[in-house]
VMD Tcl script that builds the backbone (N, CA, C; Angstrom):
set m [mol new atoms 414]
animate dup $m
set s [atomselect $m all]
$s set {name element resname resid chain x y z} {
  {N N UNK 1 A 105.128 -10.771 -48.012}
  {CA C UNK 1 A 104.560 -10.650 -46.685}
  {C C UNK 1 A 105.645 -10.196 -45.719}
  {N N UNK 2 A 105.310 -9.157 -44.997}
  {CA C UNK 2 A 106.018 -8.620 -43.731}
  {C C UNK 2 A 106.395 -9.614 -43.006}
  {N N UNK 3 A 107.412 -10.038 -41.858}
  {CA C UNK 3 A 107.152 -10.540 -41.019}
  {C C UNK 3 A 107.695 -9.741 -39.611}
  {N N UNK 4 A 106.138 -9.831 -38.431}
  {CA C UNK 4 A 106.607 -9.188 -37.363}
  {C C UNK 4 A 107.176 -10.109 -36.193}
  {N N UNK 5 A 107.629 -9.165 -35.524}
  {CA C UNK 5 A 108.170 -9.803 -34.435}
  {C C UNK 5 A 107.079 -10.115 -33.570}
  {N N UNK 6 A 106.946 -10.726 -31.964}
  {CA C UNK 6 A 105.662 -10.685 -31.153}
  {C C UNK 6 A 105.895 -9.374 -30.847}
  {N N UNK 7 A 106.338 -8.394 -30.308}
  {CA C UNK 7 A 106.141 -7.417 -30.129}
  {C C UNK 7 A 105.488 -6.208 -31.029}
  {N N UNK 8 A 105.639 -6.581 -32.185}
  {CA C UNK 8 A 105.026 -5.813 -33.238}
  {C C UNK 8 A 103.839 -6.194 -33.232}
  {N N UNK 9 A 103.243 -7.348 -33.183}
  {CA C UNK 9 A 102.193 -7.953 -33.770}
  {C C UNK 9 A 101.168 -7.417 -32.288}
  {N N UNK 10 A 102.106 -7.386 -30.997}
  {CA C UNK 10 A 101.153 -6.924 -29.839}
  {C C UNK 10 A 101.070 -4.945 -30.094}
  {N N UNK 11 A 101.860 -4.249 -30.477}
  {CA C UNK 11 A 101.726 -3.228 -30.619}
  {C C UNK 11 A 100.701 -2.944 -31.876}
  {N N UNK 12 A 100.786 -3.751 -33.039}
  {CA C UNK 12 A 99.476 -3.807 -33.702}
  {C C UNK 12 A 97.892 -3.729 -33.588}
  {N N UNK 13 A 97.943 -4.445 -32.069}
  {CA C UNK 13 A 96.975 -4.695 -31.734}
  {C C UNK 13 A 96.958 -3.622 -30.700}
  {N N UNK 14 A 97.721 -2.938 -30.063}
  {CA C UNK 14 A 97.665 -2.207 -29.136}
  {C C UNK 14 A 96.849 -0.637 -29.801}
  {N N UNK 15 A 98.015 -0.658 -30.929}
  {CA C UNK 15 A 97.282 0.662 -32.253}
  {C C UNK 15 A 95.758 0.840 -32.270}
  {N N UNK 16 A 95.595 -0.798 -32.735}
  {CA C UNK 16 A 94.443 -0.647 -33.630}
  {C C UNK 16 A 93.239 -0.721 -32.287}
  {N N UNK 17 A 93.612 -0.743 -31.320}
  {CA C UNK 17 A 92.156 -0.780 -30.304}
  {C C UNK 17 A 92.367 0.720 -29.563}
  {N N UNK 18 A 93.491 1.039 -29.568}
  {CA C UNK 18 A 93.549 2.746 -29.538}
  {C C UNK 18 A 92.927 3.443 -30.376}
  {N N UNK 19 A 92.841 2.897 -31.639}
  {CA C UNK 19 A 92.349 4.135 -32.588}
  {C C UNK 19 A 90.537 3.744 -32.485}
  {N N UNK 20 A 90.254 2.330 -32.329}
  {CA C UNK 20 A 89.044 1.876 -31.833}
  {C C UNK 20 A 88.421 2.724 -30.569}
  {N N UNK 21 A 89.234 2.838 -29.682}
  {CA C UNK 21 A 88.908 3.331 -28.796}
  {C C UNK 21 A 88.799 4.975 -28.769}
  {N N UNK 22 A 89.478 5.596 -29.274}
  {CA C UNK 22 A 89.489 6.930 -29.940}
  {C C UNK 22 A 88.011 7.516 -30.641}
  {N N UNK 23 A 88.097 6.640 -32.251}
  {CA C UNK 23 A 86.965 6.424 -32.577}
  {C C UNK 23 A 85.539 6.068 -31.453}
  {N N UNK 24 A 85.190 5.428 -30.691}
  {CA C UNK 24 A 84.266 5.086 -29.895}
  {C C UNK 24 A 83.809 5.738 -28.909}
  {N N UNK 25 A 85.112 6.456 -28.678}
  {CA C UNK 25 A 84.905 8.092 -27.687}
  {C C UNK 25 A 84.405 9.285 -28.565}
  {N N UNK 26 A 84.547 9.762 -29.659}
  {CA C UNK 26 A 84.275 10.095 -30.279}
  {C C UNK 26 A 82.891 10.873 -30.477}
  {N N UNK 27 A 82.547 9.272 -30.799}
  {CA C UNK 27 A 80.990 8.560 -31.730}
  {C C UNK 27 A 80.155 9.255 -30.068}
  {N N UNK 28 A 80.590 8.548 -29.278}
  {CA C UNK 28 A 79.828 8.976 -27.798}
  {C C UNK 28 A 79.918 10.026 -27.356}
  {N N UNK 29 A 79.633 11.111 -28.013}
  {CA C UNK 29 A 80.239 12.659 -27.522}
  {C C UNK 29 A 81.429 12.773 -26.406}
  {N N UNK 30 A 82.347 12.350 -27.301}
  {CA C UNK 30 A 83.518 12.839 -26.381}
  {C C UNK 30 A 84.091 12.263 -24.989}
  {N N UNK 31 A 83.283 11.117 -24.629}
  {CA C UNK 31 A 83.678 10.189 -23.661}
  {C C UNK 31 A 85.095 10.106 -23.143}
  {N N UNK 32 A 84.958 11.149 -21.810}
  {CA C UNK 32 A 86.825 11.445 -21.497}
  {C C UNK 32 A 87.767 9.906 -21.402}
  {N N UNK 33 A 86.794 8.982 -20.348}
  {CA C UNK 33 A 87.200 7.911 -20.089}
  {C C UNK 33 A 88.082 6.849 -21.819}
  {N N UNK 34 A 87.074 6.705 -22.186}
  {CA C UNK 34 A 87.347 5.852 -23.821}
  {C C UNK 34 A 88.212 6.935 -24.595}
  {N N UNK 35 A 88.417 7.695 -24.025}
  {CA C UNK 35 A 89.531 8.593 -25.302}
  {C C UNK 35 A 90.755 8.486 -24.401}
  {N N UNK 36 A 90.689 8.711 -23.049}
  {CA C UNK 36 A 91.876 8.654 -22.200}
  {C C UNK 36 A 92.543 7.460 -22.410}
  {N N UNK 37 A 92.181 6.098 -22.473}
  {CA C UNK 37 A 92.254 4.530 -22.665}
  {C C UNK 37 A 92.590 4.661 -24.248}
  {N N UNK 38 A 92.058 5.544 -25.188}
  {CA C UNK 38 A 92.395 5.200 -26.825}
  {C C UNK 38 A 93.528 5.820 -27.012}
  {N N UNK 39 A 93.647 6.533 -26.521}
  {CA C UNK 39 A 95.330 7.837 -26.312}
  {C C UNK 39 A 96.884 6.773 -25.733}
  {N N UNK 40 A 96.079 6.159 -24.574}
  {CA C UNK 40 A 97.085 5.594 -23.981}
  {C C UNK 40 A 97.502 4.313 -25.153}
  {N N UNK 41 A 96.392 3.250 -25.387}
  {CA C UNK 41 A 96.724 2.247 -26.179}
  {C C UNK 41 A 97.835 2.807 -27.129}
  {N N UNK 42 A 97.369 4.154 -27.694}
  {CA C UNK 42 A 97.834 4.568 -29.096}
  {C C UNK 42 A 99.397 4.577 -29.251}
  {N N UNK 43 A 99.864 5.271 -28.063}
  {CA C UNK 43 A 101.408 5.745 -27.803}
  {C C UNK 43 A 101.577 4.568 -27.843}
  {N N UNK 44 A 101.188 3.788 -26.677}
  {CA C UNK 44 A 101.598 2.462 -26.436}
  {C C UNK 44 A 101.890 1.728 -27.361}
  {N N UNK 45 A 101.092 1.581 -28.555}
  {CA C UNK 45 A 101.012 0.110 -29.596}
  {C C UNK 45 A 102.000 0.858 -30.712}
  {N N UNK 46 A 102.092 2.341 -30.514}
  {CA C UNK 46 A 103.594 2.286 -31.580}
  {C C UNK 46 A 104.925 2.777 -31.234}
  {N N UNK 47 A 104.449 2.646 -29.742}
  {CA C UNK 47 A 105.920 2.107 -29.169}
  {C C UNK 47 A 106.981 1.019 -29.246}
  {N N UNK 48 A 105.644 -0.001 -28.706}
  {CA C UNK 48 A 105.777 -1.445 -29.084}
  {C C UNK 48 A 105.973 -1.640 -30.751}
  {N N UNK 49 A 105.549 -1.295 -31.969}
  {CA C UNK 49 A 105.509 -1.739 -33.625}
  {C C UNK 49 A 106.985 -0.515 -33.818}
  {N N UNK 50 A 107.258 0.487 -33.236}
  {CA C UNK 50 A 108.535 1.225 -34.027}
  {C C UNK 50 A 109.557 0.813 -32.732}
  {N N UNK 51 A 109.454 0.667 -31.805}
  {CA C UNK 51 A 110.123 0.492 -30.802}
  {C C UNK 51 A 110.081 1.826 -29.823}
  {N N UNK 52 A 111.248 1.817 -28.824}
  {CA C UNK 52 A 111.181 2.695 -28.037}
  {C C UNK 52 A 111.738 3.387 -28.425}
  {N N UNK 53 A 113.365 3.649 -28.545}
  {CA C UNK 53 A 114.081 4.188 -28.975}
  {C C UNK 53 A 113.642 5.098 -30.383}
  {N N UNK 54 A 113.358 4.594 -30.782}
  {CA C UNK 54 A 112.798 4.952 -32.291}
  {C C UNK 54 A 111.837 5.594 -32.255}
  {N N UNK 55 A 110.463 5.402 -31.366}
  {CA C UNK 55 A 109.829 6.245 -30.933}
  {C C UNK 55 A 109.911 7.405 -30.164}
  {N N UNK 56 A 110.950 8.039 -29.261}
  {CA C UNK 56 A 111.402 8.967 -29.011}
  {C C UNK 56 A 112.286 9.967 -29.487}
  {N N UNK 57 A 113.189 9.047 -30.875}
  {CA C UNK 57 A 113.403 10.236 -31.343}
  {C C UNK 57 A 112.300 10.682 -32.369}
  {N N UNK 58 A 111.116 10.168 -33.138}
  {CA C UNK 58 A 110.513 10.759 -34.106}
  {C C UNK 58 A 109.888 11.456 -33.440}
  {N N UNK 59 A 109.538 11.288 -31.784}
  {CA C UNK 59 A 108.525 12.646 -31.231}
  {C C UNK 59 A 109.472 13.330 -30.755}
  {N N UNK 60 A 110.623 13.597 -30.420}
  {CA C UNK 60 A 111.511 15.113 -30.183}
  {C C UNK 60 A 112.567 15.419 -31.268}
  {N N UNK 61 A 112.025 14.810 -32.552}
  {CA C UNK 61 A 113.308 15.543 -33.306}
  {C C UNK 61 A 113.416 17.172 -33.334}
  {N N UNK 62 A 114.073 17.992 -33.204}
  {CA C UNK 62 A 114.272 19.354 -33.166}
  {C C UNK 62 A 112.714 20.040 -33.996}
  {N N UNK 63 A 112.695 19.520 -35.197}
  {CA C UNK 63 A 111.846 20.513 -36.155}
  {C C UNK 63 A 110.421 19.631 -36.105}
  {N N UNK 64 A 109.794 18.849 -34.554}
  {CA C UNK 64 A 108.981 18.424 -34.552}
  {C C UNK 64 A 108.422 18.938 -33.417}
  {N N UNK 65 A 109.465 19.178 -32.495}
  {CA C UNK 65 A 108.976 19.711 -30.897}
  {C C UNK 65 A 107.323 20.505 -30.940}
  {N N UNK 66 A 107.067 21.365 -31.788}
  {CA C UNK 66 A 105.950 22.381 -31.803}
  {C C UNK 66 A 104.860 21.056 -31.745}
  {N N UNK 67 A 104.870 19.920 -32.993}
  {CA C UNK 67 A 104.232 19.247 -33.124}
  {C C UNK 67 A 103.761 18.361 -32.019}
  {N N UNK 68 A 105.155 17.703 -31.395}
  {CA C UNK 68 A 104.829 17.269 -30.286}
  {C C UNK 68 A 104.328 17.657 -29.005}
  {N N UNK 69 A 104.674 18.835 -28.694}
  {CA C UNK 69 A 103.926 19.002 -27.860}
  {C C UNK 69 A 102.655 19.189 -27.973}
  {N N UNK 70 A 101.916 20.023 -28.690}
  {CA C UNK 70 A 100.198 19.773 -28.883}
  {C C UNK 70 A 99.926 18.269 -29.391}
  {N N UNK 71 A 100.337 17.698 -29.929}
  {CA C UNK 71 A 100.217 16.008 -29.581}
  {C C UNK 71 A 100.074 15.118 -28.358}
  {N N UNK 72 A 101.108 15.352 -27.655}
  {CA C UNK 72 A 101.071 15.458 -26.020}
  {C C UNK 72 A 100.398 15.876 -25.172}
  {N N UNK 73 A 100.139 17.494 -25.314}
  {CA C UNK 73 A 99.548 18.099 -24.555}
  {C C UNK 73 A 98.378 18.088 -24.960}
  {N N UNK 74 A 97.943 17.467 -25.765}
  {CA C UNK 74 A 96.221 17.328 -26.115}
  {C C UNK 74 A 96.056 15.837 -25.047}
  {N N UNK 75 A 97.025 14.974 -25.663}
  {CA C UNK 75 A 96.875 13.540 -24.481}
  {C C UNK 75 A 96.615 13.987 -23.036}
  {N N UNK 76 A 97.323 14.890 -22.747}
  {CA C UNK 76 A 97.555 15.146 -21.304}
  {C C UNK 76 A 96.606 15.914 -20.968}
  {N N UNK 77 A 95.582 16.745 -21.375}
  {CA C UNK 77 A 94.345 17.435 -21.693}
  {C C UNK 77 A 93.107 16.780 -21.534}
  {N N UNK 78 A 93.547 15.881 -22.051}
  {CA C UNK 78 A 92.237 14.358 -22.692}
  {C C UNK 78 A 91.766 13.971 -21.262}
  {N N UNK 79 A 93.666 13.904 -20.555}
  {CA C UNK 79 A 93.872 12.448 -19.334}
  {C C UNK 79 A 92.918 13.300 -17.875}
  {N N UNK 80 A 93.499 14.688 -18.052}
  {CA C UNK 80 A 92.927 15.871 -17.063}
  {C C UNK 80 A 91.451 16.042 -16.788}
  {N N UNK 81 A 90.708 15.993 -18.069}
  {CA C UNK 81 A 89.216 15.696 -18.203}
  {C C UNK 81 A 88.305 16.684 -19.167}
  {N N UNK 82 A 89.503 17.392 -19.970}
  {CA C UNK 82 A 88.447 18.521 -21.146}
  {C C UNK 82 A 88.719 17.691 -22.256}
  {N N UNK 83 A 87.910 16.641 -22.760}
  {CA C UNK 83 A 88.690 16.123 -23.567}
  {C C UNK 83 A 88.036 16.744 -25.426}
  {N N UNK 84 A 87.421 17.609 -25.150}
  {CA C UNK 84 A 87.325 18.021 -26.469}
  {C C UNK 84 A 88.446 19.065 -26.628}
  {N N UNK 85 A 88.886 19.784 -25.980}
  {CA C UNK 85 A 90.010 20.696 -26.239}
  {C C UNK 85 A 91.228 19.971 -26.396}
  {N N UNK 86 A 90.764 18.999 -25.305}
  {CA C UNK 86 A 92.583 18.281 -25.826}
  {C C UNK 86 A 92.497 17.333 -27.235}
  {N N UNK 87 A 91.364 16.820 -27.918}
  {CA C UNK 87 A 91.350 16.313 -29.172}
  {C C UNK 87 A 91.400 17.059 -29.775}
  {N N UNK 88 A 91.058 18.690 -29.855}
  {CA C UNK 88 A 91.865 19.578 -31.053}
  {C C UNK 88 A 92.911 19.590 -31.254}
  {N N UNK 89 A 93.463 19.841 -29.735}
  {CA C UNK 89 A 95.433 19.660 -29.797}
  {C C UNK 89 A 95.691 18.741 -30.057}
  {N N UNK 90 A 95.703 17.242 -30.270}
  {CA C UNK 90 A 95.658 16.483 -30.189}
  {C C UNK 90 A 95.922 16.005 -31.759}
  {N N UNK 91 A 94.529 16.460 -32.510}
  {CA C UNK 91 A 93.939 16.526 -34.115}
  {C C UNK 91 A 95.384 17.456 -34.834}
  {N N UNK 92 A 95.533 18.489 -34.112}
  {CA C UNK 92 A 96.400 19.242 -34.544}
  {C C UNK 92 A 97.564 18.894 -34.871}
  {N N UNK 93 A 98.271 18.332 -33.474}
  {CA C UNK 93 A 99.673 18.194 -33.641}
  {C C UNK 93 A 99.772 16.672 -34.378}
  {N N UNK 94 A 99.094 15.897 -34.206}
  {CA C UNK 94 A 98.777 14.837 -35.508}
  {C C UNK 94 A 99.024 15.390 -36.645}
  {N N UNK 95 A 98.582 16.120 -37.417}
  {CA C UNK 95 A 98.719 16.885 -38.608}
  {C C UNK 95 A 100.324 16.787 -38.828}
  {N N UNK 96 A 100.915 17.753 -37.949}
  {CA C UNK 96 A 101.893 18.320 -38.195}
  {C C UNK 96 A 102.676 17.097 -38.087}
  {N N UNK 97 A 102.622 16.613 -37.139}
  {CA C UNK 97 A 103.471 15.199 -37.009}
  {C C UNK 97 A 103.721 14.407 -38.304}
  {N N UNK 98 A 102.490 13.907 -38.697}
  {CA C UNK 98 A 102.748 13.283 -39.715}
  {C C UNK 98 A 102.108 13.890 -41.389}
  {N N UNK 99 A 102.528 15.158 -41.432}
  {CA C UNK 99 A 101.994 15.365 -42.887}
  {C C UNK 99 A 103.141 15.130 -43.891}
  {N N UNK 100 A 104.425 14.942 -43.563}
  {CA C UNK 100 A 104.878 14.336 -44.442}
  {C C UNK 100 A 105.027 12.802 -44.618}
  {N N UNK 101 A 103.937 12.585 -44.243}
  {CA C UNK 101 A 103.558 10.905 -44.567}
  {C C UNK 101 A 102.200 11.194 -45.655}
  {N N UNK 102 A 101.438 11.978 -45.675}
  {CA C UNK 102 A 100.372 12.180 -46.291}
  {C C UNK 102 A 100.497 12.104 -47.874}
  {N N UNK 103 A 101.657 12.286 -48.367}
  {CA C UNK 103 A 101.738 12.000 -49.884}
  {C C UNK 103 A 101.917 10.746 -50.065}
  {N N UNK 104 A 102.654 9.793 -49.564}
  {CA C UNK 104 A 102.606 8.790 -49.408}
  {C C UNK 104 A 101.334 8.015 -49.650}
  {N N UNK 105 A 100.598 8.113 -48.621}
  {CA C UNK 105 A 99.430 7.678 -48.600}
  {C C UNK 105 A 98.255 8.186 -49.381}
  {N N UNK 106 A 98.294 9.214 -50.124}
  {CA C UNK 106 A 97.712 9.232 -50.879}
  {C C UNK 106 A 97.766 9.188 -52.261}
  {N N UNK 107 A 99.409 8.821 -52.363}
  {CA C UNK 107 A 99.263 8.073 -53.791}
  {C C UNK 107 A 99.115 6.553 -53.506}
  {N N UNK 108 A 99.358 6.339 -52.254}
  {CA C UNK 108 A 99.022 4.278 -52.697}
  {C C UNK 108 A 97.594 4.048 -52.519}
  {N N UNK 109 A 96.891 5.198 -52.004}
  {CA C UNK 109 A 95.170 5.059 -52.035}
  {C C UNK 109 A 94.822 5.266 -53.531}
  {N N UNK 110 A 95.652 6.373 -53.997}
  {CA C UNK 110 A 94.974 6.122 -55.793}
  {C C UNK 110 A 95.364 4.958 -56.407}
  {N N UNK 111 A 96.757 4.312 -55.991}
  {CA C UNK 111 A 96.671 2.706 -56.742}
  {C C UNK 111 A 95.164 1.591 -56.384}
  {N N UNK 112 A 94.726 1.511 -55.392}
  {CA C UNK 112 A 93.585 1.104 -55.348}
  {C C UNK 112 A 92.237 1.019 -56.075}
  {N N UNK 113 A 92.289 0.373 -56.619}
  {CA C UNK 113 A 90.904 0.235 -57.395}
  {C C UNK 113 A 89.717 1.324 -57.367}
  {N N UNK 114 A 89.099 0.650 -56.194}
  {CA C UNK 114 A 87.572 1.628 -56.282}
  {C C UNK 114 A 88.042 2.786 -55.392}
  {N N UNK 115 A 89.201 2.823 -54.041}
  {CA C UNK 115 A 89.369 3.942 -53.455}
  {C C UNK 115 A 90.317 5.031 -54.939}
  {N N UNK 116 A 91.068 4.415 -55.337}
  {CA C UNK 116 A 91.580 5.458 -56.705}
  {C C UNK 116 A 90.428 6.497 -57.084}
  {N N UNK 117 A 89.350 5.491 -57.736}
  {CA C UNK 117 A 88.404 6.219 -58.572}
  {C C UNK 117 A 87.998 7.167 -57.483}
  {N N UNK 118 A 87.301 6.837 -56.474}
  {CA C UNK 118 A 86.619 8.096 -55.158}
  {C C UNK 118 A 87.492 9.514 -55.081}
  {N N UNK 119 A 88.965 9.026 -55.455}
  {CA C UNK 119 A 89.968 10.231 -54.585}
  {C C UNK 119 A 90.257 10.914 -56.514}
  {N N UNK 120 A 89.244 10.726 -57.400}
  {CA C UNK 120 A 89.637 11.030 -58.981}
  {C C UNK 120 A 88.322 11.798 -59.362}
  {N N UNK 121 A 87.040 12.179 -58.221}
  {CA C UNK 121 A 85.680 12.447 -58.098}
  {C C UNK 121 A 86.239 14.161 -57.891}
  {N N UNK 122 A 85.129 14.922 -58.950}
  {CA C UNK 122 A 85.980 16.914 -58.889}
  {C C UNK 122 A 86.208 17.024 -57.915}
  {N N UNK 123 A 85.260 17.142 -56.545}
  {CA C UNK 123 A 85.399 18.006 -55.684}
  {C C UNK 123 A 86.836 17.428 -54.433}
  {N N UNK 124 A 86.528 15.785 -54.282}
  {CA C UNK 124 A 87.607 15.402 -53.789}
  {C C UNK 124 A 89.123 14.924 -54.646}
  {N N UNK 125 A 88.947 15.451 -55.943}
  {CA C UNK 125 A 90.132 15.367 -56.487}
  {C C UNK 125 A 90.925 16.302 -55.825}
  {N N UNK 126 A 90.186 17.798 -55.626}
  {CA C UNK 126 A 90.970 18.872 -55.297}
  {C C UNK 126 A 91.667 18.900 -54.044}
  {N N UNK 127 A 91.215 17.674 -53.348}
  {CA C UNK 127 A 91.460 17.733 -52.029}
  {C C UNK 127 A 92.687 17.005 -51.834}
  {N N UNK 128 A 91.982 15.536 -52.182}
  {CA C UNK 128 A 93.853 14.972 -52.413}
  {C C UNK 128 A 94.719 15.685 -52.948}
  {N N UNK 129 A 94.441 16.044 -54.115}
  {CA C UNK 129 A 95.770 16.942 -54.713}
  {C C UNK 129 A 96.599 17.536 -53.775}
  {N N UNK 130 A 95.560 18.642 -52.527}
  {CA C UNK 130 A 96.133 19.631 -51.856}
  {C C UNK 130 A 97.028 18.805 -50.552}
  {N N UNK 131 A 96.086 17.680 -50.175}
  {CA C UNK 131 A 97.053 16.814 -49.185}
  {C C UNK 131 A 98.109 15.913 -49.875}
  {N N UNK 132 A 97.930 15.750 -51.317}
  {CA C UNK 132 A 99.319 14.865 -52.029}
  {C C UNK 132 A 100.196 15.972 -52.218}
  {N N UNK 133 A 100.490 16.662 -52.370}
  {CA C UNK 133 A 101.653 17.755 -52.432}
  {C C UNK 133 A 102.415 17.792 -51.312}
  {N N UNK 134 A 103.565 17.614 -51.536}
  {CA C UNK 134 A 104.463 17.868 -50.619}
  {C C UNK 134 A 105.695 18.811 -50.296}
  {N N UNK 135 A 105.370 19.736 -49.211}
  {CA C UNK 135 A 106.117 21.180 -49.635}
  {C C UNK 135 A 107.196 20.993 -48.093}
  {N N UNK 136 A 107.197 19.581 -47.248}
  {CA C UNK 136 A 108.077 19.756 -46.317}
  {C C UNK 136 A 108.835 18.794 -46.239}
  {N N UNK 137 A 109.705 18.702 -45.673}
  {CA C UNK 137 A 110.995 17.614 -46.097}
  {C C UNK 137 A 110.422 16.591 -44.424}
  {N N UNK 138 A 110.610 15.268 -44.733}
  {CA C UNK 138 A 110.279 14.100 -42.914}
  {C C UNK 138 A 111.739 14.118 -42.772}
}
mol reanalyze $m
mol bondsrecalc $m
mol representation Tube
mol addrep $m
């Protein structure tokens, strides 16, 4: 078992009602308000779980900048009031941000029992495969 600090355990919670809130804007066609509030939690709660410091350099390391900014500038898009354009940028620079986390995670989803078998099904085998490959260095 992990153990967090209180600050982790509040940035946990900060995450997970951001991405709630994200999700819920979403579901509601695009609700600027609940995506503006799920954006903010979001930065926020892994500010608080990686820290600050730590969180500023993984969003300006040199060979991330492109990423970050449409990450950003989708937030800041969201906050303005188009918030479907800024969740593309948004969707986007997510990608880029973290696709070298994506192999990761999709081999500890195939250790999983019944999610293994789902991600071992033809059509979404091909898919993990293409997101388990990893062709860029984090």
């Amino acid at each position: 078992m992990i153990s967090l600090t209180d600050s982790q355990k509040i940035g946990m919670g900060l995450t997970g009602f951001g991405v709630f809130f994200l999700f819920f804007g979403m579901i509601l066609f695009f609700d600027k308000a609940l995506l503006a509030i799920g954006n903010i939690l979001f930065v926020a709660g892994l500010s608080f779980v990686i820290g600050l410091e730590r969180t500023f350099r993984f969003f300006f390391q040199r060979h991330k900048m492109k990423a970050t900014g449409f990450f950003l500038g989708g937030v800041f898009v969201v906050l303005i009031g188009w918030p479907i354009v800024g969740v593309v940028l948004e969707v986007y620079g997510f990608f880029l941000l973290f696709r070298g986390f994506f192999p990761v995670a999709v081999g500890f989803i195939r250790r999983i029992p019944i999610l293994g078998s789902l991600l071992n099904l033809p059509g979404i085998s091909r898919l993990a495969d293409k997101v388990g490959e990893s062709n860029t260095m984090v």
